[in-house]
C-alpha positions in Angstrom: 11.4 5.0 -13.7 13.1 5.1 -10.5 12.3 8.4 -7.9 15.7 9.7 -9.3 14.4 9.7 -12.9 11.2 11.2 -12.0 10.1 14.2 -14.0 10.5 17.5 -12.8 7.0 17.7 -11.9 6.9 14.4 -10.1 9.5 15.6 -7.8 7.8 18.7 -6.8 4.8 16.8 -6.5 6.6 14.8 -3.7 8.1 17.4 -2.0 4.8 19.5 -1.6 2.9 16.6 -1.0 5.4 16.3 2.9 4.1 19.8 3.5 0.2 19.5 3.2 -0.5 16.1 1.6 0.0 12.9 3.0 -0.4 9.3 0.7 -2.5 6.6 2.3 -1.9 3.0 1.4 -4.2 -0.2 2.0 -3.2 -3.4 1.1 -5.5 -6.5 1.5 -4.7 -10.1 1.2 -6.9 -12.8 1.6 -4.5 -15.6 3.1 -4.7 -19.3 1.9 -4.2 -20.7 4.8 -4.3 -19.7 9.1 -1.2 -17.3 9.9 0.1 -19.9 12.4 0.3 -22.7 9.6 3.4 -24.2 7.9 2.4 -22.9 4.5 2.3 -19.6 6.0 5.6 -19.6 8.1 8.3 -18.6 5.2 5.8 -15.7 5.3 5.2 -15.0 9.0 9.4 -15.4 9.0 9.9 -12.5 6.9 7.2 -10.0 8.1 9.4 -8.4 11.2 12.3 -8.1 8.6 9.9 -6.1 5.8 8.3 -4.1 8.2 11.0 -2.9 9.8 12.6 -2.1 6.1 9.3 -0.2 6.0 9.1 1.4 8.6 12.5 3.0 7.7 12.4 3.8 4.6 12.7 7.3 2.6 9.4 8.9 2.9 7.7 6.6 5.5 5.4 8.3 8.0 3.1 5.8 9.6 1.6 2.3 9.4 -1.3 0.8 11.6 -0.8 -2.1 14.3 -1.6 -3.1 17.3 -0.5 -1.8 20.8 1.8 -4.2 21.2 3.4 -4.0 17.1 1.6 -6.6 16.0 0.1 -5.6 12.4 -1.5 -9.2 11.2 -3.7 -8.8 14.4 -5.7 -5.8 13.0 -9.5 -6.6 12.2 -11.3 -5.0 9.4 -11.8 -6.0 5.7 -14.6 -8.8 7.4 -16.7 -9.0 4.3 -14.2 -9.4 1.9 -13.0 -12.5 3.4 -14.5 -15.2 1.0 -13.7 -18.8 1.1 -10.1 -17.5 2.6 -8.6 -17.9 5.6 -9.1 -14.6 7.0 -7.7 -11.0 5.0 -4.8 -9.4 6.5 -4.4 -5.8 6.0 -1.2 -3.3 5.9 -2.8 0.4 6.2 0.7 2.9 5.7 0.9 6.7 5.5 3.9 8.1 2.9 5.3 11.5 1.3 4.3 10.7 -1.8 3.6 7.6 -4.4 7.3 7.8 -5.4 8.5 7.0 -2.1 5.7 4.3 -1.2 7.0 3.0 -4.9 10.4 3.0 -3.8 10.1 0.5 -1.1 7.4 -1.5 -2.8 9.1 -2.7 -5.5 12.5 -2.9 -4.5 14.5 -4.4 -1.9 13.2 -7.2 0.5 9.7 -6.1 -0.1 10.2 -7.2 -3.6 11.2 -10.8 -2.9 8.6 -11.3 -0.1 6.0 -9.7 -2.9 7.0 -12.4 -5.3 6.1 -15.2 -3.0 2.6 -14.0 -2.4 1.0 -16.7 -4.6 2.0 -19.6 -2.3 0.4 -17.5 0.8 -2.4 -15.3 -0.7 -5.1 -16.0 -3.0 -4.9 -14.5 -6.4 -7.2 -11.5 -6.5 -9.3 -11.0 -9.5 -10.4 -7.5 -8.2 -8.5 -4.6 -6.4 -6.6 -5.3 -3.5 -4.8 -2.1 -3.2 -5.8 1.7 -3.2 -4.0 4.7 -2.5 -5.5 7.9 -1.9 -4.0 11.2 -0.3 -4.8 12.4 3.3 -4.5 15.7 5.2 -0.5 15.5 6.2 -0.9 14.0 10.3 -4.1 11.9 9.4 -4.3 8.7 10.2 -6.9 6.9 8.4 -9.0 4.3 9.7 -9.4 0.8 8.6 -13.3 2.1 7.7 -12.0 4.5 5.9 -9.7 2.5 3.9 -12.4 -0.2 3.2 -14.6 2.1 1.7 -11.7 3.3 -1.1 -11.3 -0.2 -1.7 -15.3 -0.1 -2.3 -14.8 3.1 -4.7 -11.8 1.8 -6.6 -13.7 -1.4 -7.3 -16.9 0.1 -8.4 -15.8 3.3 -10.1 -11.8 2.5 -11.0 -9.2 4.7 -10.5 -10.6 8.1 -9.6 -9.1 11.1 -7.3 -10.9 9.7 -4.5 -9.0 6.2 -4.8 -6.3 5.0 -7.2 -3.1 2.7 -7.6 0.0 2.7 -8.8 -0.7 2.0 -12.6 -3.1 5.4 -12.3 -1.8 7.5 -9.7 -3.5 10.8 -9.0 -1.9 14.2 -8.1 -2.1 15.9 -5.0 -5.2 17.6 -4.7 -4.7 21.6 -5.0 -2.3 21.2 -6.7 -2.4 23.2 -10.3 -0.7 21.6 -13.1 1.1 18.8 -10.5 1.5 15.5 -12.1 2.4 12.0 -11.1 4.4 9.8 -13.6 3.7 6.2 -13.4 6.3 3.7 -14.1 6.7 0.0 -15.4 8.4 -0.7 -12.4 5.0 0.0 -10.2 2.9 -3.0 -11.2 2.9 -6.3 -9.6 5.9 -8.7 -10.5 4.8 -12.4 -11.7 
């Protein structure tokens, strides 16, 4: 169901979500091989491109890098490394899921997304969580590594969720969030 076609509630939802509510958004891939390889660069070639779609899209708000713009530079996420390359991490701020939905499964994002297998390993646990923040927070890379931790040892709860179980804005009475088909992962 596209943002348009949300229910009535879903829409209120996002628009009362810009005035006290914040959505936070950690992604975390573990890369198959080093950022300056060849097997990385269709990859590295398109990151300037999404993240500028990103960064102005509908409902955007704020997404962690580096001084100098530079995102894949960020540190955090050390334990879940593995037998990886080194994890890369994408930590956003949005209006609502809808929005954050909007970009992520549409668009550029989309075909970059469906290329992830040749750059990423294939994660058998969570790799994403969304939770909300107070609208201006910025959440931390500590912060976002210990909803990862929740969402993989408890599932989807208030305090961190995903797309295929969204959770309302907190304070908010009767406020839903419809999920859609079009929110999970393509092949």
């Amino acid at each position: 169901m596209s943002a348009a076609a949300a229910p009535v509630t879903a829409r209120r939802l996002a628009y009362s979500a810009a005035m006290t509510y914040e959505l936070a958004q950690i992604n975390v891939s573990r890369l198959l091989a080093p950022l300056d390889s060849p097997v990385l660069a269709p990859f590295m070639a398109a990151l300037d491109e999404v993240n500028a779609a990103g960064d102005a899209a509908p409902g955007f708000v704020w997404r962690l890098q580096t001084e100098d713009g530079n995102a894949t530079a960020v540190r955090a996420f050390g334990w879940d490394v593995r037998d990886s390359f080194g994890v890369i991490v994408n930590l956003t701020t949005w209006t609502s899921v809808e929005t954050l939905a909007g970009f992520v499964f549409s668009g550029r994002h989309l075909e970059v997304m469906r290329g992830r297998r040749a750059w990423f390993e294939r994660a058998v646990e969570p790799m994403t969580a969304l939770w909300w923040v107070p609208a201006g927070h910025r959440p931390t890379t500590d912060e976002a590594e210990d909803r990862v931790r929740v969402l993989r040892r408890s599932g989807p709860t208030a305090e961190a969720f995903t797309f295929r179980s969204p959770f309302a804005v907190p304070d908010e009475p009767g406020a839903t969030v419809a999920s859609s088909d079009d929110w999970l992962c393509p092949a």
